[in-house]
VOGU-3710 file (C-alpha; in Angstrom, 3 decimals, decimal comma):
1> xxxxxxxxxx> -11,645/-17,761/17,199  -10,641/-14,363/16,026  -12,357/-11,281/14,862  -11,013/-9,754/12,111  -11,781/-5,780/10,437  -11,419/-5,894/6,638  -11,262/-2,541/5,654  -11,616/-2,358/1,943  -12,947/-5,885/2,305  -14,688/-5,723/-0,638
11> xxxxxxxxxx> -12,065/-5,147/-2,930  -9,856/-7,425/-4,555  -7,294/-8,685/-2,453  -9,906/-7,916/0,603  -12,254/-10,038/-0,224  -10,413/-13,064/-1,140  -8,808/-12,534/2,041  -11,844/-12,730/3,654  -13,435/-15,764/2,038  -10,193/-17,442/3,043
21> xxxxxxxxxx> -10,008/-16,621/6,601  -13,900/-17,722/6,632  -12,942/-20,891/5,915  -10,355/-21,053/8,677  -13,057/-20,135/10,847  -12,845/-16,731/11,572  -15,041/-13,934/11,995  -14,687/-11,410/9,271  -16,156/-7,034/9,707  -16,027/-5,729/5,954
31> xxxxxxxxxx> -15,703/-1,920/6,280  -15,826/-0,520/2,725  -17,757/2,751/0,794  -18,265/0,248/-2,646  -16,533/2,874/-4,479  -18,295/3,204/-8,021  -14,721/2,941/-9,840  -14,812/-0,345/-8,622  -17,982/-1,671/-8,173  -19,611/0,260/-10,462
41> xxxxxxxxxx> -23,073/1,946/-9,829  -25,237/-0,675/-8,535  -22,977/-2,818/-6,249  -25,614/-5,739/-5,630  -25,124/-5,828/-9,568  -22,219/-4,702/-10,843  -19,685/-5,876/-8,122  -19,236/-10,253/-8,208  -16,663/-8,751/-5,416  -18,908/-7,427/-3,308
51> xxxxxxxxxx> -21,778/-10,069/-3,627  -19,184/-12,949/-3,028  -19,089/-11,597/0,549  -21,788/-9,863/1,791  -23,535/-12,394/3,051  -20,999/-13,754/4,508  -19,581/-10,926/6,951  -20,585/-8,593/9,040  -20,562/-5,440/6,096  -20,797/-1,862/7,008
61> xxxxxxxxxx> -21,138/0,428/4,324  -18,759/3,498/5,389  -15,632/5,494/5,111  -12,504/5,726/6,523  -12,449/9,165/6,764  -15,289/8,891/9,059  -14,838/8,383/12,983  -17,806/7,042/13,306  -17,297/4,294/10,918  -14,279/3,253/12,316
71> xxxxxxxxxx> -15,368/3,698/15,865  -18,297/0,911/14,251  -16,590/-1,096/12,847  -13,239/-1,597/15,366  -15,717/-2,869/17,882  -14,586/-6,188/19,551  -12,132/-7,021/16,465  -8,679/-8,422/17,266  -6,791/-7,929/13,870  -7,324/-5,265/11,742
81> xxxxxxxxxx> -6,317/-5,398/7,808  -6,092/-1,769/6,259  -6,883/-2,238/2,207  -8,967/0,346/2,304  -7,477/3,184/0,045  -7,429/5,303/-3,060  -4,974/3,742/-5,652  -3,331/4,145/-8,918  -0,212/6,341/-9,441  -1,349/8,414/-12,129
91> xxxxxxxxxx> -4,422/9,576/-10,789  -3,225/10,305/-7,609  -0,528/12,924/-9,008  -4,006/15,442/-9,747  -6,277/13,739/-6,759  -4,327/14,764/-4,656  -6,454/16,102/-2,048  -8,479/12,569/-2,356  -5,658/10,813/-2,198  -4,174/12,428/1,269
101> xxxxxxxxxx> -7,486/12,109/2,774  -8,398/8,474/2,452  -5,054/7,306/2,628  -3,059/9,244/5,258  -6,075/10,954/7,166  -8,156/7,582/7,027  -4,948/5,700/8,717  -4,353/8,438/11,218  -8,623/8,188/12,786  -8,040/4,693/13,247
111> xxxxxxxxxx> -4,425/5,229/14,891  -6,310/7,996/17,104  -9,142/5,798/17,920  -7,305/3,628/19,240  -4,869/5,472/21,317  -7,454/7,040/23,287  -9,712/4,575/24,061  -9,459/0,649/25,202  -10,179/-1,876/22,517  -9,578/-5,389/21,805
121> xxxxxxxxxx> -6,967/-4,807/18,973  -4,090/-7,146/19,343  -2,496/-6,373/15,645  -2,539/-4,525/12,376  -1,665/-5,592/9,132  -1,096/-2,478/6,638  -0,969/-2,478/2,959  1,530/-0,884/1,657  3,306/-1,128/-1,797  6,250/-1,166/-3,831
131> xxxxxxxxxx> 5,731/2,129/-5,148  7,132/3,935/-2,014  10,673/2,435/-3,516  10,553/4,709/-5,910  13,021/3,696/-8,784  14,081/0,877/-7,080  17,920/-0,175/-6,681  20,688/-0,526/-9,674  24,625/-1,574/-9,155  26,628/0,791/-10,510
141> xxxxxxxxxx> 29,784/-0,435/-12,118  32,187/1,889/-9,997  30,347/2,923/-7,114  28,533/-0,299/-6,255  24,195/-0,036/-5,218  22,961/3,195/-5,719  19,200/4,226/-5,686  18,675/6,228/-8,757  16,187/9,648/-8,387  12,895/10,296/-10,261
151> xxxxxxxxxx> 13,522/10,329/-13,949  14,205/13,581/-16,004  11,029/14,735/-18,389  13,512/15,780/-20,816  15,150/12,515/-21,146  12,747/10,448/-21,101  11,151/13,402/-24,405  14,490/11,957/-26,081  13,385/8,355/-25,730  15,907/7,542/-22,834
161> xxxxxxxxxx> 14,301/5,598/-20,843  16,549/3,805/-18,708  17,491/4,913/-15,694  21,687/6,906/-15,041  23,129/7,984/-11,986  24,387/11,474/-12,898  26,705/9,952/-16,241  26,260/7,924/-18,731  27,285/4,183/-17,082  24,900/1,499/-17,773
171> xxxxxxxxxx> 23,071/0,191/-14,434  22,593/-2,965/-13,289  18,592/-3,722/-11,958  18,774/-5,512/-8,769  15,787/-7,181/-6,651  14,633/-4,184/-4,236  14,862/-5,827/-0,496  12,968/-4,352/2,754  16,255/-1,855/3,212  16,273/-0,384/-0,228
181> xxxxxxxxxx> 15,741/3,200/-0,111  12,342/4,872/0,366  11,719/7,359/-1,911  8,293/7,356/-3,787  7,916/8,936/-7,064  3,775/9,916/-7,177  1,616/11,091/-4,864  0,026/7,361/-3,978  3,635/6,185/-3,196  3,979/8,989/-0,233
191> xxxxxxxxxx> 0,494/8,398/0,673  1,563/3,912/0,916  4,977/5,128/2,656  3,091/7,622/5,140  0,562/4,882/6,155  3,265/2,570/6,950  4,990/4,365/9,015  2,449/5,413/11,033  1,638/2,098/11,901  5,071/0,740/12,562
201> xxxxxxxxxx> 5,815/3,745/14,605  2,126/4,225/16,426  1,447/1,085/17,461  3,998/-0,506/19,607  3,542/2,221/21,772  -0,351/1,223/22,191  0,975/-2,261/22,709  -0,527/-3,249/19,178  1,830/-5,429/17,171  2,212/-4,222/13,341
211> xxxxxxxxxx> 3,070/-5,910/10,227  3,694/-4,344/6,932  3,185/-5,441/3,534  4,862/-4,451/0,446  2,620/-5,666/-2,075  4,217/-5,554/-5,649  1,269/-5,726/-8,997  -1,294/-8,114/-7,630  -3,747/-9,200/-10,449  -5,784/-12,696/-10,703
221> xxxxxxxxxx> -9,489/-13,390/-11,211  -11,976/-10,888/-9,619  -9,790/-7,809/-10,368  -11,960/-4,826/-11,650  -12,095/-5,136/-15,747  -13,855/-1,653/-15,607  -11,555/0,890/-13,981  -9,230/2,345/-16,142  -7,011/3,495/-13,485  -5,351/0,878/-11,932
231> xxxxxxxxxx> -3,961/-2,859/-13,116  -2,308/-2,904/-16,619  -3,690/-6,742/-16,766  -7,127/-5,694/-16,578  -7,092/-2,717/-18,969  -5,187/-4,776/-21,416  -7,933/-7,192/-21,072  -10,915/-4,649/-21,804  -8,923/-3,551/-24,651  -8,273/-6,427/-26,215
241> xxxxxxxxxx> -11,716/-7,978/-25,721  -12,998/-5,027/-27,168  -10,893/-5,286/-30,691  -9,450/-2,027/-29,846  -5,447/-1,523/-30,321  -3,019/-1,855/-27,508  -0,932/1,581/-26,802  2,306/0,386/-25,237  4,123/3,445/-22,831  7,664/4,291/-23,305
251> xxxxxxxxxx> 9,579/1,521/-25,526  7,754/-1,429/-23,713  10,646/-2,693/-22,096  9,675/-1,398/-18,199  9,031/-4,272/-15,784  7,223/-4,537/-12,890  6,825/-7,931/-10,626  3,288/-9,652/-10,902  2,085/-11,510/-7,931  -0,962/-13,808/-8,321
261> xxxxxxxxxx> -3,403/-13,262/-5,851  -3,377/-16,370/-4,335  -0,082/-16,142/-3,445  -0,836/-12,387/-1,885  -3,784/-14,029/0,396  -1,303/-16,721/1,532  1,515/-14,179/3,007  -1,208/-11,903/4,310  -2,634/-14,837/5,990  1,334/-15,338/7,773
271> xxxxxxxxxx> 1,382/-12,317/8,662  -1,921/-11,875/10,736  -1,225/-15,836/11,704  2,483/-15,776/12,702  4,119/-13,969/15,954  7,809/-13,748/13,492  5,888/-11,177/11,871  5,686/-9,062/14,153  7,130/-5,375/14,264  8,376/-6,411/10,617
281> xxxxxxxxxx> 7,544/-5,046/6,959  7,518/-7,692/3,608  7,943/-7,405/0,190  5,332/-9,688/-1,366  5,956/-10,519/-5,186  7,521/-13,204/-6,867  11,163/-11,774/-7,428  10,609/-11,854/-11,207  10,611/-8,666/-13,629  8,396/-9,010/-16,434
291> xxxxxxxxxx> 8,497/-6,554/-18,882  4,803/-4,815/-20,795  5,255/-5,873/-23,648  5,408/-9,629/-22,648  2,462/-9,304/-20,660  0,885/-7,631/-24,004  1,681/-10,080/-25,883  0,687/-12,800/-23,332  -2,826/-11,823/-22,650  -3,170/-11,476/-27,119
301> xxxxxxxxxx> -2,420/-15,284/-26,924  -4,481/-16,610/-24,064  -7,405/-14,693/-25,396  -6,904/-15,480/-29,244  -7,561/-12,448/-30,285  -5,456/-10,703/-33,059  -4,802/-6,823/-32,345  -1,901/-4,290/-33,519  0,503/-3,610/-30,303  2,519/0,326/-30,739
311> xxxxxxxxxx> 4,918/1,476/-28,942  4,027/4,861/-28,457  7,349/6,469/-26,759  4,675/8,463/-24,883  4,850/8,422/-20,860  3,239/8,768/-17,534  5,132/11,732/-14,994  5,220/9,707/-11,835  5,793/6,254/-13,509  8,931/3,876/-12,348
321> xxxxxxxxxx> 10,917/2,186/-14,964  11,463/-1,065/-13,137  10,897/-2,755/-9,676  10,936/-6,330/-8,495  11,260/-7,805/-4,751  13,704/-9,255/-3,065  11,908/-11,822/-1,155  14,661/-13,007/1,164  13,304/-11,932/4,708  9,674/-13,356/3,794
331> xxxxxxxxxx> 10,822/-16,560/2,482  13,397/-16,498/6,135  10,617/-15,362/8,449  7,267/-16,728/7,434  8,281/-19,413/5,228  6,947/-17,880/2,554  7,325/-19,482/-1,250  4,949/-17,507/-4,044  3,481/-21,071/-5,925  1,838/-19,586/-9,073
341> xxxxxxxxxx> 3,970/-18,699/-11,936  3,039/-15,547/-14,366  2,408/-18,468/-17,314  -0,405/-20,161/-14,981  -1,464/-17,003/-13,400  -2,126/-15,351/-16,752  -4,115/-18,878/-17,764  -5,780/-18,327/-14,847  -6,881/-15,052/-15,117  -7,720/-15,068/-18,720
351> xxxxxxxxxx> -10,088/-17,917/-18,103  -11,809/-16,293/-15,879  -12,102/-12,965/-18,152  -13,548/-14,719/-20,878  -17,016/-16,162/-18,313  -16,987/-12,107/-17,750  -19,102/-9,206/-19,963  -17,070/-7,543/-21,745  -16,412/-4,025/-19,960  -16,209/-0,442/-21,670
361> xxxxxxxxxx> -13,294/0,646/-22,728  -12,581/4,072/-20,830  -8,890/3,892/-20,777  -8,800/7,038/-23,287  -10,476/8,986/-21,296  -8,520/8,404/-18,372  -5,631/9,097/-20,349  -7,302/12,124/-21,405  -7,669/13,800/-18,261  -3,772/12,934/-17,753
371> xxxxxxx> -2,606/15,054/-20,541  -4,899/17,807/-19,752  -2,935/17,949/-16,432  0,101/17,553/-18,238  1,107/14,187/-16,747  0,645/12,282/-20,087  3,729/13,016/-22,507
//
């Protein structure tokens, strides 16, 4: 039986992980801080999250920023899975300091921990994310795949939206695979692509075996319906429930890939399970673009509720237009097959937001302190 760290194990893809691998009969450590943007001010209360596992694992109540903590909490483990970090693109482009600290210093304690000192760690699994693609990869019609740079503030003021490769040929969106360039657009995407890194380049050389996850939008029943942040499914949600009007960004036609979170706890589980994932990064998603204004439009239906949709032109500096995976080397190596379509996953979730209070809507203030930073166009 193996002993497995959590950290951020009280999260959303955390803890489902860990009520999985419980019933595979392993012994889960939750390290996690219970971060009030998630679990709001009185965890034993406010977080179903957090009370669906803490009487089931070891918890400690820390930081990764703190040695101690981690020098707690790696004790006799065998696997470690690294959730723990700050997330959401837009706030990280004026948290930056936060940001950097959790997510880069927070990897590099653990890394140093266990460099200099003997411990039972026979792999890491590391979250990472589709964001450190950046914009993702396009076909041009002459010059073939190209890897488009961060898009213009003036264009995108003049409603151009889509993304050009220095002239004005139309480009073709293709499925971004493991070897697509790296070149995050925000602040959170070089924290993601820093983390990673350091893993895959750290620990071979402690004879640790890595494994790397790209996780694309994850979203499914549990997700926070409070933080205004992160999770466009959520915050639609809270909207919606709340009668209030649904803002779209830029013309509504910018995709992103959303991955059930069933489906994410299955490929994590590969990838702490299997030796073929060794020394390897994934893409997990479901290889499908869906545009936000079908998933809009989707969560209006499932919840019954009648409310105007605008598309506001308006935009978010550090946003990508598009991004889904290529999920060739997952599906080749692990056997991996996502099983829940964005039709059922959005039944799914939507069924489960309705048993839920409904939540506050703070997404204006959130936007709010984006245009005071002058992020928010």
């Amino acid at each position: 039986m193996k002993n497995v760290l959590i950290t951020g194990g009280a999260g959303f893809i955390g803890s489902n992980l860990a009520l999985k691998l419980i019933e595979k009969g392993y012994n889960i450590t939750v390290l996690d801080n219970l971060s009030k943007q998630i679990h709001g001010e009185n965890p034993e209360v406010t977080s179903p999250l957090f009370k669906s596992v803490k009487d089931k694992v070891n918890f400690i109540q820390g930081t990764v920023t703190s040695r101690e903590d981690w020098t707690k909490a790696l004790e006799n483990q065998h696997v470690v899975v690294h959730f723990a970090a700050e997330t959401g693109t837009g706030q990280s482009m004026y948290c930056i300091e936060k940001y950097t600290e959790v997510n880069i210093q927070g990897t590099a304690i653990m890394l140093d921990i266990l460099a200099n000192s003997e411990q039972a760690v026979e792999k890491i699994v590391i979250a990472s994310s589709r964001s450190i693609y950046g914009e993702g990869k396009y076909k041009h019609p002459k010059l073939g795949v190209v890897y488009p740079t961060h898009r213009k503030e003036a264009d995108m003021l003049a409603g151009n939206f889509e993304l050009t490769y220095g002239d004005d040929q139309i480009l073709e969106l293709l499925a971004t695979d493991e070897d697509s360039k790296i070149h995050p657009s925000s602040v959170y995407g070089i924290t993601k692509q820093n983390q990673e890194q350091m893993i895959m380049t750290v620990c071979p050389t402690i004879g640790i075996a890595p494994v790397g996850f790209r996780y694309q939008n994850v979203y499914g029943p549990g997700q926070s319906l409070s933080n205004p942040y992160t999770g466009i499914l959520s915050i639609f949600s809270t909207q919606i429930r709340n009668n209030n009007p649904i803002q779209i960004f830029e013309d509504g036609k910018e995709t992103r890939d959303f991955v059930f979170i069933d489906d994410v706890v299955a490929a994590t589980i590969l990838g702490i399970e299997k030796e073929e994932a060794n020394g390897h990064i994934f893409n997990v998603g479901t290889g499908i673009a869906i545009d936000v204004l079908e998933v809009a439009n989707s969560l209006i239906k499932a919840y019954g509720i009648s409310i105007p949709v605008t598309v506001t032109g308006r935009f978010r500096l550090g946003d990508i237009r598009h991004n889904y995976a290529d999920l060739t080397k997952i599906k080749t190596l692990l056997g991996f097959e996502p099983k829940v379509c964005f039709k059922e996953g959005i039944d799914k979730f939507s069924s489960w937001v309705l048993q839920q209070e409904i939540q506050e809507d703070k997404l204006s203030k959130s936007l709010e302190e984006m245009k005071k930073k002058g992020l928010l166009k």
